[in-house]
Backbone bond lengths (Angstrom), bond angles and torsions (degrees), N, CA, C in turn:
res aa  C-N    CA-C-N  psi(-1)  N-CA   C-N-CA  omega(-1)  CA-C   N-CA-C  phi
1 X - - - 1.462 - - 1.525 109.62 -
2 X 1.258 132.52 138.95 1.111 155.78 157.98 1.440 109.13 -30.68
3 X 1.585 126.50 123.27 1.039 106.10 -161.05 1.994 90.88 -134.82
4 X 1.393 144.07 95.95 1.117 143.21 -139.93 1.650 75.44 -90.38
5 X 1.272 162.03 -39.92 0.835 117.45 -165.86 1.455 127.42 -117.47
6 X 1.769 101.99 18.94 1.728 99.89 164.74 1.563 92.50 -113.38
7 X 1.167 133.34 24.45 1.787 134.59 179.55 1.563 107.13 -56.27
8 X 1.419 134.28 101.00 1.112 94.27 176.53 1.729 97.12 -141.74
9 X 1.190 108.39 98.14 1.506 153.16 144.28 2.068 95.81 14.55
10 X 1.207 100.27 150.25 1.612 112.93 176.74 1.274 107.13 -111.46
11 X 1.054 108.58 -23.70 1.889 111.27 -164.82 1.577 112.63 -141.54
12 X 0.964 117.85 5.05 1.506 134.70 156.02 1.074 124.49 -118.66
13 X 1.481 120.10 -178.53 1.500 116.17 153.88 1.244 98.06 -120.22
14 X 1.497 109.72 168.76 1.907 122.32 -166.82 1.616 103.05 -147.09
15 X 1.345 116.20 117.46 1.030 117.34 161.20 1.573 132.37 -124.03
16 X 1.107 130.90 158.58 1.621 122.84 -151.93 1.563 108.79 -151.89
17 X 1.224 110.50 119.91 1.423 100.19 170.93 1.982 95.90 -179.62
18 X 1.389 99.28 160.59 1.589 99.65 -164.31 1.059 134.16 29.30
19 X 1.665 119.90 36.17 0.927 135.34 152.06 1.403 121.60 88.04
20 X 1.720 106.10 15.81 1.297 143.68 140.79 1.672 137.76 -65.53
21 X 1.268 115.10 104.30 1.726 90.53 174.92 1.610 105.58 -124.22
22 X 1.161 90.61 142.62 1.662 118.18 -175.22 1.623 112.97 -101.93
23 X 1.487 106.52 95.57 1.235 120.57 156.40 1.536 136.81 -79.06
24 X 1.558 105.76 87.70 1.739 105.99 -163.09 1.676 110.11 -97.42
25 X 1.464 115.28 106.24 1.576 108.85 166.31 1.270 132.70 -62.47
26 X 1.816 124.89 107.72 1.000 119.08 -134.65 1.835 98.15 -139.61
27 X 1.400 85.01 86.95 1.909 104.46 178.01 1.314 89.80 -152.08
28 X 1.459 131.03 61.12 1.621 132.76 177.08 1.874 93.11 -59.36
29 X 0.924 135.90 -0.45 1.667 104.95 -151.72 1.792 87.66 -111.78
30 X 1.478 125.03 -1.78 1.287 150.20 163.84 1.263 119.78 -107.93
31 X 1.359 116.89 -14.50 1.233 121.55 172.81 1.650 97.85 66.94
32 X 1.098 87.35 65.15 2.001 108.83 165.74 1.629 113.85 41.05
33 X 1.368 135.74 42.19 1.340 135.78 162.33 1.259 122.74 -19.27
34 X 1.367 129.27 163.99 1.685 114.18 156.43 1.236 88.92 -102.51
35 X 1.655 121.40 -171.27 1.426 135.61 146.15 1.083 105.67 -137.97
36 X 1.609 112.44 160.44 1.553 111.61 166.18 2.050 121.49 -13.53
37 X 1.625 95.74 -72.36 1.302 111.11 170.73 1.554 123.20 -32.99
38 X 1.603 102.79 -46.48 1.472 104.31 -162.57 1.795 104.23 -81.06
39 X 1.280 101.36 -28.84 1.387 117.58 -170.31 2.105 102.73 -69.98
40 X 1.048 99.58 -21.86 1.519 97.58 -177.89 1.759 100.56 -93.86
41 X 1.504 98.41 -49.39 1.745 100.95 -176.42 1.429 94.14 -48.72
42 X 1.099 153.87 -57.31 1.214 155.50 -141.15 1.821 96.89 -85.27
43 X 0.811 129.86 -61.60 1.608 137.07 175.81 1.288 101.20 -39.59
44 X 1.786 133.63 -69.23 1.086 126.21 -160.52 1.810 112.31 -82.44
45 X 1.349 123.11 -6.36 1.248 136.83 165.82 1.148 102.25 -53.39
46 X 1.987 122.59 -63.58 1.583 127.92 -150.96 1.761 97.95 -75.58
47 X 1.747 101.44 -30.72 1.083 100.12 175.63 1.822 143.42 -54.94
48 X 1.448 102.03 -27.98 0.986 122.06 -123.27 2.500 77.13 -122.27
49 X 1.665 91.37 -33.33 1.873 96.90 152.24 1.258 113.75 -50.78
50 X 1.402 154.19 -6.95 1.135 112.89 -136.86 1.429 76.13 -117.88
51 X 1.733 137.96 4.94 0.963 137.67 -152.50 2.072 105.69 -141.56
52 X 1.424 107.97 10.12 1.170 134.29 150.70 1.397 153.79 -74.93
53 X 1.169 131.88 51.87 1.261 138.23 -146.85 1.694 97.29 -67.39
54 X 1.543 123.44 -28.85 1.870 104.70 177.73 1.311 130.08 -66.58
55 X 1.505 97.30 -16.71 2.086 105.51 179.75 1.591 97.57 -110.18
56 X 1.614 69.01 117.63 2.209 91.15 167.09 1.357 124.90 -92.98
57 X 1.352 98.79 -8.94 1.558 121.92 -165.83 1.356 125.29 -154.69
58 X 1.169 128.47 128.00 1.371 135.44 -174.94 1.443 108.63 -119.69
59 X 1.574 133.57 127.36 1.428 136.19 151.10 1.312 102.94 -120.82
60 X 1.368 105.86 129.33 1.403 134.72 133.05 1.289 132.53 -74.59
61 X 1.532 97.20 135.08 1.943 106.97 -174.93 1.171 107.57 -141.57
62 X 1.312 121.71 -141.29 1.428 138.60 -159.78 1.479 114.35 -171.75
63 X 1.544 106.75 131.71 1.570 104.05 178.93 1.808 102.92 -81.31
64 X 1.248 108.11 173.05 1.426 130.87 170.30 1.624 115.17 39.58
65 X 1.182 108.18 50.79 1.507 123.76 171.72 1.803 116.29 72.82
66 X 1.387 106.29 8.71 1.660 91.48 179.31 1.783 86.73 -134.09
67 X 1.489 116.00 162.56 1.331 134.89 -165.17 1.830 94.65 -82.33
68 X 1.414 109.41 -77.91 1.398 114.55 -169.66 1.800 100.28 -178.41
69 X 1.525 90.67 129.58 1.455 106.10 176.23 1.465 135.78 -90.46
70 X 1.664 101.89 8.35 1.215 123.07 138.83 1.708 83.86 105.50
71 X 1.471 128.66 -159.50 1.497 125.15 -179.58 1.336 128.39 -68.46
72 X 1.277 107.48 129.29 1.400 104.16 -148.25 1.917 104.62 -85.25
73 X 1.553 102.37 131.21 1.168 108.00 -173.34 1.826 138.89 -28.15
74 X 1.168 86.22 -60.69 1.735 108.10 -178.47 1.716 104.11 -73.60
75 X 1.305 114.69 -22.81 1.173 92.78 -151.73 1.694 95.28 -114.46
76 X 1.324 112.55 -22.37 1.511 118.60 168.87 1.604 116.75 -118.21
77 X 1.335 129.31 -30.82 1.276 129.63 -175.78 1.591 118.51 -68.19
78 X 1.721 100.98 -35.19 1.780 129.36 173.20 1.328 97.32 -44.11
79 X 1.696 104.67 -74.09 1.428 118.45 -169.17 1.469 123.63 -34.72
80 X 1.568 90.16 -62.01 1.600 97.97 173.59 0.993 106.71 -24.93
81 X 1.430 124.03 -95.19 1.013 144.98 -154.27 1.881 129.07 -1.95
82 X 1.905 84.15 -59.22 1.575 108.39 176.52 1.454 117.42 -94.05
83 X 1.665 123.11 6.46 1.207 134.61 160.43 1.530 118.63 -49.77
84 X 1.686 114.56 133.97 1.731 107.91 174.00 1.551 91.61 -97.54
85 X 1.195 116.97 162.09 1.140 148.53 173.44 1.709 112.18 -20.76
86 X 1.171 114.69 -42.60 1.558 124.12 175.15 1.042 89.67 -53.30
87 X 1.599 116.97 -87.21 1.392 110.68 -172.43 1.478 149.97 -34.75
88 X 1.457 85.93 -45.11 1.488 79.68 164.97 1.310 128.58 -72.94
89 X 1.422 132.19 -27.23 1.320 138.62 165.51 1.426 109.08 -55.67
90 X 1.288 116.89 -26.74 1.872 98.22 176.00 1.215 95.58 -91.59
91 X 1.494 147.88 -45.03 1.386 143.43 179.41 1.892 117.72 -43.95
92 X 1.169 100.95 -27.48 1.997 111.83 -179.88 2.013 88.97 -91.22
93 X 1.023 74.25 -35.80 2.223 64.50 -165.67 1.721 103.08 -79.38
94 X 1.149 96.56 -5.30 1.742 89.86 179.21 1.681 92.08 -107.10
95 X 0.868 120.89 -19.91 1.566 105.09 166.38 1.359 129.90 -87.17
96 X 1.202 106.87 -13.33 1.627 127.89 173.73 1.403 98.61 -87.23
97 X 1.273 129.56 -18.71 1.432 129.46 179.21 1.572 111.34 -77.85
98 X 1.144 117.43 -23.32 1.507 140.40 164.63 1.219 120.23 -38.94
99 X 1.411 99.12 -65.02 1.521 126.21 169.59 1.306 132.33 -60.01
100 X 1.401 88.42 -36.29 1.853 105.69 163.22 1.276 106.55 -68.06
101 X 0.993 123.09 -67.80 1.853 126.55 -175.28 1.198 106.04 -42.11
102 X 1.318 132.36 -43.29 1.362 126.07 -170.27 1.282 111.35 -80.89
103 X 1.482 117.56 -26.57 1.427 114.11 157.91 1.287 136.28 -43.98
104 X 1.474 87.51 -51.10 1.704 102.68 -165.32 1.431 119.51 -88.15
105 X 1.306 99.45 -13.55 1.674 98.48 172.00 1.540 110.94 -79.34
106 X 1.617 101.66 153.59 1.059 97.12 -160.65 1.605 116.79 -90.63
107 X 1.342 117.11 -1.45 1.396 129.60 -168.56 1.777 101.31 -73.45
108 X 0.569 105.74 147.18 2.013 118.01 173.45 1.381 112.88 -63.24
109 X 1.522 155.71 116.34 1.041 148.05 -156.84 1.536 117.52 -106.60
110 X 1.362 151.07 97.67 1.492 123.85 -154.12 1.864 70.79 -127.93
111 X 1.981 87.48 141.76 1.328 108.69 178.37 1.603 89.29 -102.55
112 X 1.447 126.49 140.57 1.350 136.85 170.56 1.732 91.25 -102.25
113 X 1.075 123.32 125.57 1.457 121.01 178.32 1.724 105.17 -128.80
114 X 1.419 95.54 141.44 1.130 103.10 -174.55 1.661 114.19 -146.32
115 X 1.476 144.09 113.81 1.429 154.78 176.18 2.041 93.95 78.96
116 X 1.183 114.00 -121.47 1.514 139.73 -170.39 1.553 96.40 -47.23
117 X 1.422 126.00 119.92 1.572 121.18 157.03 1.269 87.23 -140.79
118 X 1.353 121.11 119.06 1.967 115.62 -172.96 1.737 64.49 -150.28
119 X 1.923 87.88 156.43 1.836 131.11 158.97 1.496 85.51 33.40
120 X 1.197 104.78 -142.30 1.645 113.59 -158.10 1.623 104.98 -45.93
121 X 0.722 140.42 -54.35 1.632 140.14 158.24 1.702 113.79 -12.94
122 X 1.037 80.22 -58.81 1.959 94.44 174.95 1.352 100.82 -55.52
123 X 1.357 119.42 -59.91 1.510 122.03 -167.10 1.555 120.60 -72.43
124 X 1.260 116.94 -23.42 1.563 132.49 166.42 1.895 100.65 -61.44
125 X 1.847 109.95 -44.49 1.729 91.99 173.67 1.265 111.21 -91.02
126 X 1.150 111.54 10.03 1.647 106.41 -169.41 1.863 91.24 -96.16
127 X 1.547 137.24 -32.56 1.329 133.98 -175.65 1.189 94.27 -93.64
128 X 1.569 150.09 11.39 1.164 122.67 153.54 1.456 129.27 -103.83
129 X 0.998 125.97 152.22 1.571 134.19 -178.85 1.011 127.13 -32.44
130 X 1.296 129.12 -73.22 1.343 131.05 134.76 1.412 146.87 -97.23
131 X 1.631 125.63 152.84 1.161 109.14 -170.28 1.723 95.44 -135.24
132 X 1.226 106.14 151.11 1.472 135.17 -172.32 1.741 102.67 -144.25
133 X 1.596 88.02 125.55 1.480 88.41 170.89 1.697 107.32 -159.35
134 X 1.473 115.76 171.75 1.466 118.65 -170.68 1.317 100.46 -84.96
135 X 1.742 122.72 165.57 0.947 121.78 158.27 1.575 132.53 -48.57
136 X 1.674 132.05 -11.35 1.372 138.82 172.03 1.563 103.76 -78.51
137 X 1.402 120.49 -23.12 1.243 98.80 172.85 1.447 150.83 -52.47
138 X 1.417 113.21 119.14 1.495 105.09 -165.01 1.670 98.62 -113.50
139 X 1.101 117.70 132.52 1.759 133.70 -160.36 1.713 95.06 -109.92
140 X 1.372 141.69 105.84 1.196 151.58 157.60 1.626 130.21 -114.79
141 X 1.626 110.91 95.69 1.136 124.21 -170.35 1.777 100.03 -75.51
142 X 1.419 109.36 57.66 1.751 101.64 -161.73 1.445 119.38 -77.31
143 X 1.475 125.51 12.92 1.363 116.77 176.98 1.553 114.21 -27.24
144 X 1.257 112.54 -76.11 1.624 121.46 -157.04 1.794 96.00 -59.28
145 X 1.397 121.77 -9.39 1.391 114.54 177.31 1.574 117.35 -77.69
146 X 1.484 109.73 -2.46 1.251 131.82 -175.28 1.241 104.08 -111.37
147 X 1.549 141.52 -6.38 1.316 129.24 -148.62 1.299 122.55 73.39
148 X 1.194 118.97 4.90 1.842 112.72 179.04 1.509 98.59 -104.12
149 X 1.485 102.17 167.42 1.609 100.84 172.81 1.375 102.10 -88.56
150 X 1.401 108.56 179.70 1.609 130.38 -175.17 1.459 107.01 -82.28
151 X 1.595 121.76 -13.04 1.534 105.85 168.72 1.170 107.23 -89.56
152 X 0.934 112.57 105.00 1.781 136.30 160.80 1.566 130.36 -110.38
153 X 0.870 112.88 125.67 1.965 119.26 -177.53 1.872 97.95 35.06
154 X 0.922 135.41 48.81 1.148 150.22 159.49 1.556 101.63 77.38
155 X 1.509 123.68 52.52 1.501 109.09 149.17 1.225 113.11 -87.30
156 X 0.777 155.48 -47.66 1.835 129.99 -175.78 1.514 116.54 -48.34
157 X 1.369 111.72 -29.05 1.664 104.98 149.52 1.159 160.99 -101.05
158 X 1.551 91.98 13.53 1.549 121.37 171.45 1.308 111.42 -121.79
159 X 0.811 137.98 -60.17 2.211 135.65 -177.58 1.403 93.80 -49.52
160 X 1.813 137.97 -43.63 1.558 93.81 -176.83 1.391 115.76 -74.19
161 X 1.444 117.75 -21.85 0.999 91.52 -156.26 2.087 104.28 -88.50
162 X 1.214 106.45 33.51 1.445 98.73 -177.54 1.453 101.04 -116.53
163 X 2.036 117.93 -45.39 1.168 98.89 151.24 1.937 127.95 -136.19
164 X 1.535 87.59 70.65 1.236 96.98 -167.47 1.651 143.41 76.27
165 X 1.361 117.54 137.89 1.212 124.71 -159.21 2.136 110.80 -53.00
166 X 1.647 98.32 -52.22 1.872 108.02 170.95 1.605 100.11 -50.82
167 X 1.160 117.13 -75.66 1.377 100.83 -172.90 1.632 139.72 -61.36
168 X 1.560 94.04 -36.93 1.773 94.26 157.00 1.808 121.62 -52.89
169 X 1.510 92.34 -39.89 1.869 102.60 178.61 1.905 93.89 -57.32
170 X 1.007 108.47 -56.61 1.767 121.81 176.80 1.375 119.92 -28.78
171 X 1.663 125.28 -50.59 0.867 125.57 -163.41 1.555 111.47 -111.51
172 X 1.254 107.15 -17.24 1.603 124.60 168.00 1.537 124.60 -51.99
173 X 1.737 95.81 -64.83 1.491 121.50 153.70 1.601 122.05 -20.06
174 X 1.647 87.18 -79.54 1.395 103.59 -157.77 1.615 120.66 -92.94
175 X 1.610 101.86 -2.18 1.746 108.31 178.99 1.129 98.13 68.96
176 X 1.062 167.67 -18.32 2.125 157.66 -114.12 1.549 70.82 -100.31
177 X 1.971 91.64 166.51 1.119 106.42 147.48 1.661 128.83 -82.01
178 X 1.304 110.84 157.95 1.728 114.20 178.00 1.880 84.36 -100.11
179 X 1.358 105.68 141.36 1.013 134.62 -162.32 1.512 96.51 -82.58
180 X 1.723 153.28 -170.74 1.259 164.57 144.57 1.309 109.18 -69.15
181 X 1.728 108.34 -55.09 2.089 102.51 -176.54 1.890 82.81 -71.83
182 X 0.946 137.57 -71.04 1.227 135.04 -160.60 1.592 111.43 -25.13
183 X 1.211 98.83 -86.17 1.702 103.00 162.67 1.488 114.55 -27.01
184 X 0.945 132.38 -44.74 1.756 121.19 -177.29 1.212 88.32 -85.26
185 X 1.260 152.56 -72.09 1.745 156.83 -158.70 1.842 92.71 -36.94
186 X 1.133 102.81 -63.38 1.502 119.53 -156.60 1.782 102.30 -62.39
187 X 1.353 123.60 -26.50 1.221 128.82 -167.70 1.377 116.99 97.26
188 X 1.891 127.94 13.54 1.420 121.24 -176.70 1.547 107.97 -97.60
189 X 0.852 123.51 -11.47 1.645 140.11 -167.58 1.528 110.24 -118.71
190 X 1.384 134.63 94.48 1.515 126.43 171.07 1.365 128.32 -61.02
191 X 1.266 101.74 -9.48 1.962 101.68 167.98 1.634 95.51 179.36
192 X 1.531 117.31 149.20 1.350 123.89 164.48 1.521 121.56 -108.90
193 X 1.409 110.49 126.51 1.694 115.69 -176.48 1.212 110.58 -120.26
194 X 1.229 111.09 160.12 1.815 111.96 -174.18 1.339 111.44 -68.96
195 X 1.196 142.90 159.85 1.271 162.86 -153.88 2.060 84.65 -60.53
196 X 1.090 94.90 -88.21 1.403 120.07 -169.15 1.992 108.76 -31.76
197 X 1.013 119.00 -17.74 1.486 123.23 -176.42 1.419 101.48 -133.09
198 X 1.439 128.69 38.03 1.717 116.66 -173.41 1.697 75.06 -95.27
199 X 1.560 139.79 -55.82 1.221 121.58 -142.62 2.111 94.30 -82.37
200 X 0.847 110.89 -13.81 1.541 93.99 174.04 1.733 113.57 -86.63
201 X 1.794 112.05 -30.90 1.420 100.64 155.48 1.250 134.74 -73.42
202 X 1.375 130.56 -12.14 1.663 134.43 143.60 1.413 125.61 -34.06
203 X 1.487 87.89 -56.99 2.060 99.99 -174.70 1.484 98.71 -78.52
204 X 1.182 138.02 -12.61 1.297 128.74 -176.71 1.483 114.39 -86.48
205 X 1.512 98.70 -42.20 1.326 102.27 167.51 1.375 118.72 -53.32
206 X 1.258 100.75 -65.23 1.859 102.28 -176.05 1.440 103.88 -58.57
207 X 1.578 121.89 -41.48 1.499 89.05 -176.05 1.793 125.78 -53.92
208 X 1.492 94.83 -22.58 1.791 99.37 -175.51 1.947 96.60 -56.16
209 X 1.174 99.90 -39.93 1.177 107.15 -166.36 1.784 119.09 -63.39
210 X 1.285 104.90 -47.81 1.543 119.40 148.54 1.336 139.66 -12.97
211 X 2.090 94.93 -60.84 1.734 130.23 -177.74 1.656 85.70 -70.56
212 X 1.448 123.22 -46.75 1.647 102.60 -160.95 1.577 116.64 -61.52
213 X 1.830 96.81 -152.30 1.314 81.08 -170.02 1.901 85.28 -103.67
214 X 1.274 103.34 118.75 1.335 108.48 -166.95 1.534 93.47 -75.88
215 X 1.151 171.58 60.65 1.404 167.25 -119.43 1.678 114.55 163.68
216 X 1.339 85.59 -70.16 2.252 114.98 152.05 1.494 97.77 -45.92
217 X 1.355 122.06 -83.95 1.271 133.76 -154.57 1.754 105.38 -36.85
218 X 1.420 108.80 -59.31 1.826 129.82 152.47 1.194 102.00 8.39
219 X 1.366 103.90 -81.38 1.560 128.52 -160.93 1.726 109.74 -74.15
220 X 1.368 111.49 -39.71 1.706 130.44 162.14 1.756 97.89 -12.81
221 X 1.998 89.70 -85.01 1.283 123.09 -166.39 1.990 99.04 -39.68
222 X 1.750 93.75 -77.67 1.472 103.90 -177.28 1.490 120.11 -27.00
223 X 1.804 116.15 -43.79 1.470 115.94 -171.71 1.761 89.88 -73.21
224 X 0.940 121.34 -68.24 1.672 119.40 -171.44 1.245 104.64 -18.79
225 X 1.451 131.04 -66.94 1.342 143.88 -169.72 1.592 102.42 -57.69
226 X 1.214 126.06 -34.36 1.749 110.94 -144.82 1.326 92.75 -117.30
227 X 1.844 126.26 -8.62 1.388 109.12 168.69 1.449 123.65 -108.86
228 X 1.221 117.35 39.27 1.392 152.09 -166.53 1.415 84.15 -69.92
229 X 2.017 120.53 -72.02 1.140 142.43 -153.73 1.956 104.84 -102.35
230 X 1.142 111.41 25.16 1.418 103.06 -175.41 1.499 114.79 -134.16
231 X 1.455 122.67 151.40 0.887 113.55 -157.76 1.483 110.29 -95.41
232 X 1.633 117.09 160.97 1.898 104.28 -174.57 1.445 107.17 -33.46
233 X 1.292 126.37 -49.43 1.465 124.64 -145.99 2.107 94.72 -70.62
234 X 1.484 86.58 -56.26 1.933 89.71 -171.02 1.832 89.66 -42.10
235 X 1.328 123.03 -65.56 1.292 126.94 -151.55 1.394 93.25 -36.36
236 X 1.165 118.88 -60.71 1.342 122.72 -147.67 1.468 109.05 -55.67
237 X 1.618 98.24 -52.74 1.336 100.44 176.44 1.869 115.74 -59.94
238 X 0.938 106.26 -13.90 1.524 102.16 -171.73 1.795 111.10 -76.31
239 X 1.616 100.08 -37.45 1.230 121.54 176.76 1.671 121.06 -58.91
240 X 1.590 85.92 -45.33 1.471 94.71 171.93 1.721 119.00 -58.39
241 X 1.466 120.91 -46.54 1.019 135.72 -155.68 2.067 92.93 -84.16
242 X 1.380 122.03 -31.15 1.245 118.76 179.21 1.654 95.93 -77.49
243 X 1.217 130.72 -26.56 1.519 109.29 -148.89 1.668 93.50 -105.17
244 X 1.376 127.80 -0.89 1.401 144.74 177.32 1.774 97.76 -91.91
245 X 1.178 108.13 -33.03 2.113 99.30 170.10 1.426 87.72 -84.76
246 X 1.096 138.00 -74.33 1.699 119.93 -155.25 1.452 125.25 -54.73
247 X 1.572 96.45 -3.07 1.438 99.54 168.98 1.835 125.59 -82.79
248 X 1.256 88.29 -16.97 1.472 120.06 -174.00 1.525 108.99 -69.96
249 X 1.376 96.36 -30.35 2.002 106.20 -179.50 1.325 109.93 -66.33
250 X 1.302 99.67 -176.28 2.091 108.10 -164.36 1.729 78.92 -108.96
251 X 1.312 134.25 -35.50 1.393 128.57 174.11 1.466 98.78 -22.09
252 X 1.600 92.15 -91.03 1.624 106.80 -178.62 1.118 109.03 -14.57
253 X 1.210 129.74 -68.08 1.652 134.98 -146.04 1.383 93.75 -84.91
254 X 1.238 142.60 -22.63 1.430 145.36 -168.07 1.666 88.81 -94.20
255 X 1.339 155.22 -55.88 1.272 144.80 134.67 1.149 126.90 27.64
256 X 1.486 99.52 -92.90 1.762 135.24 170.79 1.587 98.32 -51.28
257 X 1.022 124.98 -59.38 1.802 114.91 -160.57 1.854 94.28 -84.17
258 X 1.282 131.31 -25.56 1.821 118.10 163.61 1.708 111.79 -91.76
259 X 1.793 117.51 15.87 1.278 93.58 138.21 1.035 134.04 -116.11
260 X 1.648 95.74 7.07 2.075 109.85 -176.50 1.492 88.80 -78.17
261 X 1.289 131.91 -27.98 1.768 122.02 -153.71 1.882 92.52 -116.83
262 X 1.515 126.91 17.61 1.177 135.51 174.46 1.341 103.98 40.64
263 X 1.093 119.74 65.36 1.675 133.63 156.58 1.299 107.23 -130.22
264 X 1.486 99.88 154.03 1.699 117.48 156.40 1.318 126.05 -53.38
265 X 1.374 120.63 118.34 1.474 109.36 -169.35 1.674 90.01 -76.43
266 X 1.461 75.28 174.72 1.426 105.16 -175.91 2.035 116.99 -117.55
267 X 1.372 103.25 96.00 1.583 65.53 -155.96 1.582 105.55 -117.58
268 X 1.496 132.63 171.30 1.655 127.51 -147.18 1.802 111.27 -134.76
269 X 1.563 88.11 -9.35 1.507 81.57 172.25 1.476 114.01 111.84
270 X 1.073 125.96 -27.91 1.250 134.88 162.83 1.293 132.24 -93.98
């Protein structure tokens, strides 16, 4: 079993406490690469949440002022290169598996971004829930700047719909960077803070996130994900059928009795 607070990571760092865990990518002197390695450690981590009831909240960051510079050259881009076809098909599906994990877990994901977010970097804030970042942030969906196309670990089906189909087509295309005001203007960024207070507006966020009813929230995430492909009518019904279990929780009922007695509930997750 998954244990959040003796976890201790090969290719990250992990930190845990109030029911927070802090995932920091930590190769500052590269400005946070993935590798093969890191790209799997990271998959079976998100995986491995979905079976955690002490973490309500997950942020991801970056050591030494930049987020992540996406796969790191020498050590995965080389490889490619001389890969046959097998290979590379398990190397895209294990990175798309990434994306899945972060989906499917049920914890809320907020990327704190800060300087460098290029290629897989981009896509690590682009699959999480929320994103917060400083004004140095520079956002580069650069596949096609490499020769690859822009569908990668599922952006062509996630960036429009966060900020639209023209500008996802925009940044897909052309590799550029997305700017910091841009990213908040555009809808990819939920608020921008100065360098110096991004990691206390992270933990603040998630702690709000913490106080809720982290249980509800579960199901929040899950409906986001699963009515992507469904039609008003399924949604509805799906909604119905999630918001008929959360009624079922002691949350709920802890709710109802701190607004009959006009207090703040208090609520625990169950």
């Amino acid at each position: 079993m998954f244990d959040p607070t003796s976890f201790s990571p090969t290719h990250f760092k992990w930190a845990f406490a109030d029911g927070i865990a802090t995932v920091t990518l930590n190769r500052p002197e590269r400005k946070n690469p993935l590798t093969f390695e890191s790209y799997a450690e990271l998959r079976d981590m998100f995986r491995n949440l979905v079976y955690v009831r002490d973490v309500h909240a997950v942020i991801v960051t970056g050591a030494g002022g930049n987020f992540c510079s996406g796969g790191d050259v020498h050590e995965i881009i080389g490889p490619l290169v001389g890969m046959d076809m097998v290979g590379l098909i398990n190397f895209t599906r294990m990175t798309g598996d990434l994306v899945k994990a972060m989906r499917g877990c049920p914890q809320p994901i907020i990327a704190a971004v800060d300087g460098v977010c290029a290629g897989a970097g981009a896509i690590i804030a682009m699959a999480s829930d929320i994103r917060l970042a400083t004004p140095a942030a520079k956002t580069a969906f650069l596949f096609n700047r490499v020769g690859l196309a822009g569908c990668d670990m599922g952006a062509c089906a996630i960036l429009p719909r966060i900020i639209g189909q023209g500008r996802a087509s925009e940044l897909l295309f052309y590799g550029r960077s997305m700017s910091a005001e841009e990213g908040e203007r555009w809808g990819f960024f939920n608020k921008l803070v100065a360098a110096e207070a991004l990691d206390v507006e992270a933990r603040d966020w998630a702690a709000r996130l913490v106080a809720g009813p982290t249980f509800a929230n579960g199901f929040t995430k899950n409906q986001l994900n699963m009515e992507w492909s469904m039609s008003i009518d399924m949604a509805i019904e799906a909604e119905a059928q999630a918001q008929a279990i959360c009624m079922q929780t002691r949350d709920f009922e802890r709710a109802y009795h701190a607004f009959v007695a006009k207090q703040k509930p208090v609520f625990e997750g169950d």
